[in-house]
N, C-alpha and C positions, 0 to 999 in steps of 0.2 A: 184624750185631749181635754184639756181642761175648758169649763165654762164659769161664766160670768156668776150663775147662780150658786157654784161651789162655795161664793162668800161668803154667806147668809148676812146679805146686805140688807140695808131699812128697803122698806117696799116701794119709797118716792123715787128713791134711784136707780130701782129694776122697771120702775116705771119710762125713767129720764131716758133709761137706756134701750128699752123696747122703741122707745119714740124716735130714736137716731140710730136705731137697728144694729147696734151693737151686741152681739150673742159669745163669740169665741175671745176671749184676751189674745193678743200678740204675747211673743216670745218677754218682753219686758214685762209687762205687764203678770204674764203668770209666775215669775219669777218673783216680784218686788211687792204684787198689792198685798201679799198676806202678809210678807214680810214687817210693809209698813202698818198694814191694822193692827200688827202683834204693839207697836209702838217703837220699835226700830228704828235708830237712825240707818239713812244709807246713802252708798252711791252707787247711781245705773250708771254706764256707758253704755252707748247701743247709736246705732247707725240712724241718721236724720230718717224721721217718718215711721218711727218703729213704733209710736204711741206713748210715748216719755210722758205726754200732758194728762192722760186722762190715768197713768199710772201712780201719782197721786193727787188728782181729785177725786178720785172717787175714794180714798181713804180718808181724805181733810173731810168732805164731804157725810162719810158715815160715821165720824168720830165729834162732827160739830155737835153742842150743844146748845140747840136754837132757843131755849129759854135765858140762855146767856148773852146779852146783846153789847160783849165786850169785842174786841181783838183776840182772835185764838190760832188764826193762820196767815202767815204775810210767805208772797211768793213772788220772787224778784225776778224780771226776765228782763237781758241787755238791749234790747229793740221796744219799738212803741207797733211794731207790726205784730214780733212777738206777743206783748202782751195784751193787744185784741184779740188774738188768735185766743190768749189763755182766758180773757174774759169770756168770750161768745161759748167757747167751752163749756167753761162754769155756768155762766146764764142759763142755758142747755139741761145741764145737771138741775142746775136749780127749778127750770120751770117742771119738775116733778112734784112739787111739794106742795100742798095748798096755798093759798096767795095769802093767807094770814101767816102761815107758818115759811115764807119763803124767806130762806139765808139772804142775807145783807151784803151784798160785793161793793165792795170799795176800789174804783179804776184810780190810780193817780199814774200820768204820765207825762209828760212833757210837750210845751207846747201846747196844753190847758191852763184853764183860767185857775190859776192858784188861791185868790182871795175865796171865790165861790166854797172853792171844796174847804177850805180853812173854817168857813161859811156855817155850811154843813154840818162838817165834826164837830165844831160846837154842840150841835143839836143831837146827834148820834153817833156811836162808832161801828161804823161794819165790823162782820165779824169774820171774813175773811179779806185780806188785802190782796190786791195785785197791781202792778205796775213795775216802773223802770226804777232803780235802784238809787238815784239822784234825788226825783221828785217825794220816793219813800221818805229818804231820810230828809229832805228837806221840809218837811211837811210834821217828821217825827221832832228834829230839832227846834222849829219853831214853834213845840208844844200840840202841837195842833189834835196829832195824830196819835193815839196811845198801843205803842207797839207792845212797849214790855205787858202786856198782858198775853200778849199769843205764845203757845208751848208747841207752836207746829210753824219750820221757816223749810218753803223750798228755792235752793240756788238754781235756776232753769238756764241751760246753757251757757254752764260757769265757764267756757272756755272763750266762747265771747266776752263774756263779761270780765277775764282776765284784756283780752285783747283789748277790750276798749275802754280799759283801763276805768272802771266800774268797783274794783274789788274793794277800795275802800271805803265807799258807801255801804257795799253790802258788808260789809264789817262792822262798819259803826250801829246798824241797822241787831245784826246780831248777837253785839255785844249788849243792846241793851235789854236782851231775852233773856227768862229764866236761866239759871245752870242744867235744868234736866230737862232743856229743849231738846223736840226732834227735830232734827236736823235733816233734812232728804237733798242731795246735788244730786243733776242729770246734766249730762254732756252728749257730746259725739265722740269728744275725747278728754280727758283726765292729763295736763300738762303739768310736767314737775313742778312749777313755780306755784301749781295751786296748792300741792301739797304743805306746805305750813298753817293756808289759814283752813284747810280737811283736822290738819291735829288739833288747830285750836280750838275748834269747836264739837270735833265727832269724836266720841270715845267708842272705843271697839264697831265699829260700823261694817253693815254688810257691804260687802264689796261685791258688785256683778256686772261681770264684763259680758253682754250677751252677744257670744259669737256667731257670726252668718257665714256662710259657706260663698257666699261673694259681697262684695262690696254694694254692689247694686243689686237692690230688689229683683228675685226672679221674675217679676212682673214685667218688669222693663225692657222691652228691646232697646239694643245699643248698639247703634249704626256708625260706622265709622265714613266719612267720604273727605277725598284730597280735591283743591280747587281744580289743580294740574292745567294754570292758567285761567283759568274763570275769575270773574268778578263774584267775591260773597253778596253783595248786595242783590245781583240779581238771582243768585243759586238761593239764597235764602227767602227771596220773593216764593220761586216758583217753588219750593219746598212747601211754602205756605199756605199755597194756592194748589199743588197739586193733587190733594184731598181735600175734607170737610171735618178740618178737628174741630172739637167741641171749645175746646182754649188751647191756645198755643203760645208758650214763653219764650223768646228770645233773648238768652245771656250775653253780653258783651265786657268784654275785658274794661271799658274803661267809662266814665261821664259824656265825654267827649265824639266817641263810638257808638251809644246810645242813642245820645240827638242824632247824629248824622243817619244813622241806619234806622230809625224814625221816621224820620222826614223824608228818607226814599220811598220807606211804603208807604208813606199817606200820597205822594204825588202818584205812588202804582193805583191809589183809591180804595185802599185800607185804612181801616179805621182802628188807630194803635194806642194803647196808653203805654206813660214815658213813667220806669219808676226808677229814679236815682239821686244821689246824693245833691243835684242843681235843685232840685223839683221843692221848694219849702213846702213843711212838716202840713199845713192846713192842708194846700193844694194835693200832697200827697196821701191825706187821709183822704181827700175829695176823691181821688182817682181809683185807691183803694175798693171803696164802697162799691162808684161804679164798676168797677172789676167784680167784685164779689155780686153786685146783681145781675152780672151778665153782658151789660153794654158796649163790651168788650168783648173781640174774639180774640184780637192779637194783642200781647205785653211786651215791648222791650225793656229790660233790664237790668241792672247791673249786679254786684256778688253782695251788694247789698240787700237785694230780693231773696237772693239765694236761700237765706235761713231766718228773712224774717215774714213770709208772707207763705199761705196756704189758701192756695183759691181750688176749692174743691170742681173737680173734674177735668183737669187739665192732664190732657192725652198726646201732647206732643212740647216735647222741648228742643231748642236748636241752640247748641252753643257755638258761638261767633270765636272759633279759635278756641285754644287751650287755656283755662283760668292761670292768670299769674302766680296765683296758690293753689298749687297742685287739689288741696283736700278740699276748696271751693267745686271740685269736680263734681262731687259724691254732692256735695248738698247739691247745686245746680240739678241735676239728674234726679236728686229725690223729691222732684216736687209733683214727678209724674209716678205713677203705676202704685199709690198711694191707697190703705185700706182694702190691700187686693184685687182690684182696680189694674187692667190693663194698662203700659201708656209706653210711648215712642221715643227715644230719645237721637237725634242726630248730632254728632260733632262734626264740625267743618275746617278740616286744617290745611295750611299749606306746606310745600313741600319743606319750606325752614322750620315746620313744627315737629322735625320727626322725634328729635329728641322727646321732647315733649309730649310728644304721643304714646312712646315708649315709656316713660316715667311714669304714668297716667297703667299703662298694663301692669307696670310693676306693681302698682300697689295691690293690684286683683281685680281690674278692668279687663271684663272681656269685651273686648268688639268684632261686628261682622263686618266685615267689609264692602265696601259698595261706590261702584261707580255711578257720577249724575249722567246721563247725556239724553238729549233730545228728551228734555222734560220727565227721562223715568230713570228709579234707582235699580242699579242691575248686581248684579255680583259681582265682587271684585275677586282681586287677589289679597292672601293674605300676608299681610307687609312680616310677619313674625316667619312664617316656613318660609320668606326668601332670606333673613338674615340667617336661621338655623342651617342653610345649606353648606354643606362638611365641605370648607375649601383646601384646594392643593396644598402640598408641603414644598413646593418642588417654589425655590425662587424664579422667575422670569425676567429678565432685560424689560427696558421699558417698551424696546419694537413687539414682545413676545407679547406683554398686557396688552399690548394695543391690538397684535393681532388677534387675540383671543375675545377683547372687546368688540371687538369691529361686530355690526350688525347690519345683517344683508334682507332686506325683505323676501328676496326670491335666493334663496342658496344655491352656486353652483354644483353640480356635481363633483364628490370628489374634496368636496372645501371643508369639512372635518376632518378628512385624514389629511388635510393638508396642513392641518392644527397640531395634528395630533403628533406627526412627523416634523413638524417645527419646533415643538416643546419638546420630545427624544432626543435631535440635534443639538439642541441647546444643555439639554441636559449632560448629554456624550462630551459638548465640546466644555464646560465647565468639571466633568470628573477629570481630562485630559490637565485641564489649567492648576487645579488641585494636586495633581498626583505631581507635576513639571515643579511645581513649587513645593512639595514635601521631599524631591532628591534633591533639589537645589539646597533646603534646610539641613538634610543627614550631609551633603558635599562640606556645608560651610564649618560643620558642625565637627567633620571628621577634620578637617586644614586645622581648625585652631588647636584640633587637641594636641597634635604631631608638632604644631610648632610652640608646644610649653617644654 
């Protein structure tokens, strides 16, 4: 098993990384950091939560040249949740280094004060960038910002940033970089339409898909439960309440679903922060922070949390129903059992979700099964060995399905073979009607020939 120290990294970031107790690389990580110290462009794919952020920084990191106080690394991420995450990262990193010798991070993100940072740059240029791919370039365009000096760009979550239709900033962004830039993309997943601006930019690129033997971190238990009439609002109360999680996230499919499932737990006398696309960017950073200091035990939120916030120790997640997009599942669920780190994961669906439940195993979800009642989760059945059950060949009338259906709490004596003699009869009296209608066919069949 590979370790941290196999790098032979500068000694401020064996420092950075003793201080946030980081010892073993994840599976990306030991795959990609040598990769990229060699100077390698690349792209990772690997499952939300696999460590994609600290898999290159800590190469930008050991490759910076801090007597250089130009632009040498700009790193584009499609969220403003995102790229706090990657700043407090780097800060992290950074605070290894003595306070004279400490790298220069540059945050530009949206919904800051633009003149300020325009301000600024004047005065100095960081020498690593990070922020959202808008503000970059808008910052780069209006002179302000001097990108073409950096020979290190990473796309972070380029399939977001396809999605939210981002890519041509980070283009313009890239194009105005050397020709023998390193290039590094990380995703969840690698979408055909990214592939054009991959060739336009990476030539021979390491390509690593790092495969997991399931979808979901072993870490995670994944509980499955049906309302089977119950109101979610209150199942999802007493889910909440029926231990002492450390943080608990509540996903909801929609804005609209948020507030409302909100504003029930706070009249239950919880105390809940609201993160979704109503909530404006200020207010939202406001709630953020409190979340990340703790003043918060419960989150509702929507799939736009999903992949763009990390509030370290959150041990239970509850999704409110099935995500509209299926692969919102997997991020949703990865936001617990996170750094090897234990965590919970409950779905709550109704009995119109089964497709959807189904579609969700397809992908390599497993789930346990489990019934709520009277405040505790018990074991269920499993919904997959009742559809795999080998059915009859034998057709039925619709009286036979029904008798066959019919269910009796207290079964008479006698009342299976009474089944079972009813489907034989039925069977006997259909080969009779078959065989009456195959003489009836050689009869009609012999007339026509004798009268040609």
């Amino acid at each position: 098993m590979a370790k941290f120290t196999d790098y032979n990294l500068r000694p401020e970031l064996y420092k950075a990384l003793a201080e946030i107790r980081f010892t073993t690389p994840t599976a990306v990580q030991e795959k990609l950091i040598p990769v990229v110290l060699q100077g390698r462009s690349v792209v990772g794919e690997s499952q939300t939560g696999s460590g994609k952020t600290h898999t290159f920084l800590i190469p930008i990191f050991e490759k910076l040249d801090l007597k250089n106080h130009k632009v040498q690394a700009v790193i584009t991420t499609p969220s403003r949740e995102l790229a706090s995450q990657i700043h407090i990262a780097a800060k992290q990193l950074a605070s290894g280094f003595a306070e004279e010798d400490q790298p220069h991070i540059g945050y530009y993100i949206g919904g800051t004060d633009k003149a300020r940072q325009i301000s600024q740059l004047e005065n100095s240029q960081p020498q690593i960038v990070i922020g959202t791919p808008s503000r970059i370039n808008d910052l780069y365009r209006s002179g302000a910002l001097d990108v073409h000096t950096a020979t290190q760009m990473v796309v972070d979550e380029a399939d977001m940033t396809l999605d939210g239709g981002f890519l041509p900033d980070v283009d313009a962004i890239a194009g105005a970089l050397p020709a023998d830039l390193q290039m590094m993309v990380f995703s969840a997943t690698i979408p055909q339409k990214l592939q054009p601006f991959l060739r336009k930019y990476m030539n021979n690129p390491v390509i690593e898909e790092i495969p997991t033997e399931t979808v979901i971190a072993n870490t995670i238990t994944n509980l499955l439960v049906s309302t089977k009439g119950k109101t979610k609002d209150e199942m999802i109360y007493q889910l909440l309440t029926m231990g002492t999680p450390y943080m608990a996230l509540v996903f909801t499919n929609t804005k609209t679903r948020a507030k409302e499932l909100a504003h029930f737990l706070r009249v239950q006398g919880l105390k809940v922060a609201e993160i979704h696309g109503d909530i404006q960017p200020r207010e939202r950073k406001r709630t953020m922070a409190a979340v990340q200091h703790l003043d918060f035990q419960y989150v509702v939120a929507t799939d736009l949390a999903a992949r763009g916030i990390d509030i370290p120790g959150v041990d239970l997640i509850i999704n409110d129903g099935i995500p509209s997009e299926l692969e919102f599942f997997v991020h949703r669920v990865g936001r617990t059992g996170r750094n090897g780190q234990s965590g919970t994961a409950i779905t709550i669906y109704d009995p119109d979700e089964e497709d959807r439940v189904a579609a969700v195993e397809g992908m390599g979800v497993e789930f346990i099964p489990k019934n709520f009642s009277k405040g505790e989760l018990k074991d269920g059945i499993d919904r997959r060995r009742r559809r795999q059950r080998t059915k009859s060949t034998v057709k039925l009338d619709p009286t036979m399905i029904g008798l066959v259906m019919k269910k009796k709490k207290n079964i008479k004596p006698g009342y299976k073979r009474q089944i079972k003699s009813a489907i034989a009869r039925d069977a006997k009296y259909k080969k009779r009607v078959e065989e009456r209608e195959e003489l009836r066919s050689k009869r009609k069949a012999k007339k026509n020939s004798s009268g040609k």
